[in-house]
C-alpha positions as CSV (number, residue, x, y, z in Angstrom):
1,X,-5.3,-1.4,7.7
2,X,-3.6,1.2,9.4
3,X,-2.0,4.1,7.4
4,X,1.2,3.9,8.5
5,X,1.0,0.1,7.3
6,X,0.1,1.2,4.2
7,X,2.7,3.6,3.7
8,X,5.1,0.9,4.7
9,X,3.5,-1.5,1.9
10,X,3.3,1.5,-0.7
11,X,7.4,2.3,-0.3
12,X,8.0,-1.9,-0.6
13,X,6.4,-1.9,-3.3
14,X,8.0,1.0,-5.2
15,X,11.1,0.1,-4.8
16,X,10.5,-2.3,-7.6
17,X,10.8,0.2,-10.0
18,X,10.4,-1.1,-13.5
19,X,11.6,-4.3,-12.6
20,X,8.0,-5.5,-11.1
21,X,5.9,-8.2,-12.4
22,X,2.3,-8.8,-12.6
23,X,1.9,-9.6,-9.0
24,X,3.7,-7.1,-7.8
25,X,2.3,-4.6,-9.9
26,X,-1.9,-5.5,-8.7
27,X,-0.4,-5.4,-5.1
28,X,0.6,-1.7,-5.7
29,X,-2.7,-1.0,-7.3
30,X,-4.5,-2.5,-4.3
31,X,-2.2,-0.6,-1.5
32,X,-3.2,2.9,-3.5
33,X,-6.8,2.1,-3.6
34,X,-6.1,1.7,-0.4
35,X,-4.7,4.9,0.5
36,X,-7.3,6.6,-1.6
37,X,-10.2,5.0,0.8
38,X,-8.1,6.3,3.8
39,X,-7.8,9.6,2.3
40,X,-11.5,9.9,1.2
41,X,-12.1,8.6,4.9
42,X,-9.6,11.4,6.6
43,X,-11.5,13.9,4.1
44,X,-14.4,13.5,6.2
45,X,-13.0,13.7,9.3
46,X,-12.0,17.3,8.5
47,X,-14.9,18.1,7.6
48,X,-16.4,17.1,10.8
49,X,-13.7,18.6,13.2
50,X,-14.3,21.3,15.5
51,X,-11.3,22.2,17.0
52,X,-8.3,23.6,15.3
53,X,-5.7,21.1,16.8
54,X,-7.1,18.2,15.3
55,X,-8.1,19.7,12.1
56,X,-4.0,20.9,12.3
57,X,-3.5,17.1,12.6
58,X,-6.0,15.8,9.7
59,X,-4.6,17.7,7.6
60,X,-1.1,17.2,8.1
61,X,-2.9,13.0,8.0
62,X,-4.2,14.1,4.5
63,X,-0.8,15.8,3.2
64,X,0.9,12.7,3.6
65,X,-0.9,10.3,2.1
66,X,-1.4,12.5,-0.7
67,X,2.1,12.8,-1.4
68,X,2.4,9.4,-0.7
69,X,-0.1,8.6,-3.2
70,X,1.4,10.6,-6.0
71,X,4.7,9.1,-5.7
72,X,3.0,5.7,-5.9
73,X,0.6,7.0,-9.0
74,X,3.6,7.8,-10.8
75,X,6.0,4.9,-10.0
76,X,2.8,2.5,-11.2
77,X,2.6,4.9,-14.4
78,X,6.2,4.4,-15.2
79,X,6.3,0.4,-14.6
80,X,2.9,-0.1,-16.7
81,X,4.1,2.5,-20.1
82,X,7.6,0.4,-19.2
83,X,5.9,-2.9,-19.6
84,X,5.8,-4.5,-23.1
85,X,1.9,-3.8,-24.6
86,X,0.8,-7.5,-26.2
């Protein structure tokens, strides 16, 4: 899946907010596992570039889906300490 799709899926599913069920909830956890693969995969890819234009762009790549990530680490953080513990 493409990133931008990803981040696309990542901000529906965040807008949830503590209001998410179970279903909702796994989907988030499968879009960021997601994201973490594309990162890892992006990771590589800089390591690999040569020139200094497309590292530029790899990393910018790399800054946003981090960000991306974190926002989506903490919004799944704050619906599962939210949820009640049986």
């Amino acid at each position: 899946m493409k990133v931008r799709k990803l981040l696309d899926k990542l901000n529906k599913y965040t807008g949830f907010g503590e209001n998410a069920d179970q279903k909702q909830v796994r989907k988030l956890r499968t879009v960021l596992r997601a994201l973490k693969e594309k990162q890892d995969e992006l990771q590589l890819k800089l390591e690999a570039a040569e020139g200094t234009h497309e590292r530029r762009k790899l990393e910018q790549q790399l800054e946003v889906i981090r960000r991306q990530r974190q926002k989506g680490q903490e919004v799944y953080r704050s619906i599962k300490d939210a949820r009640p513990k049986h």
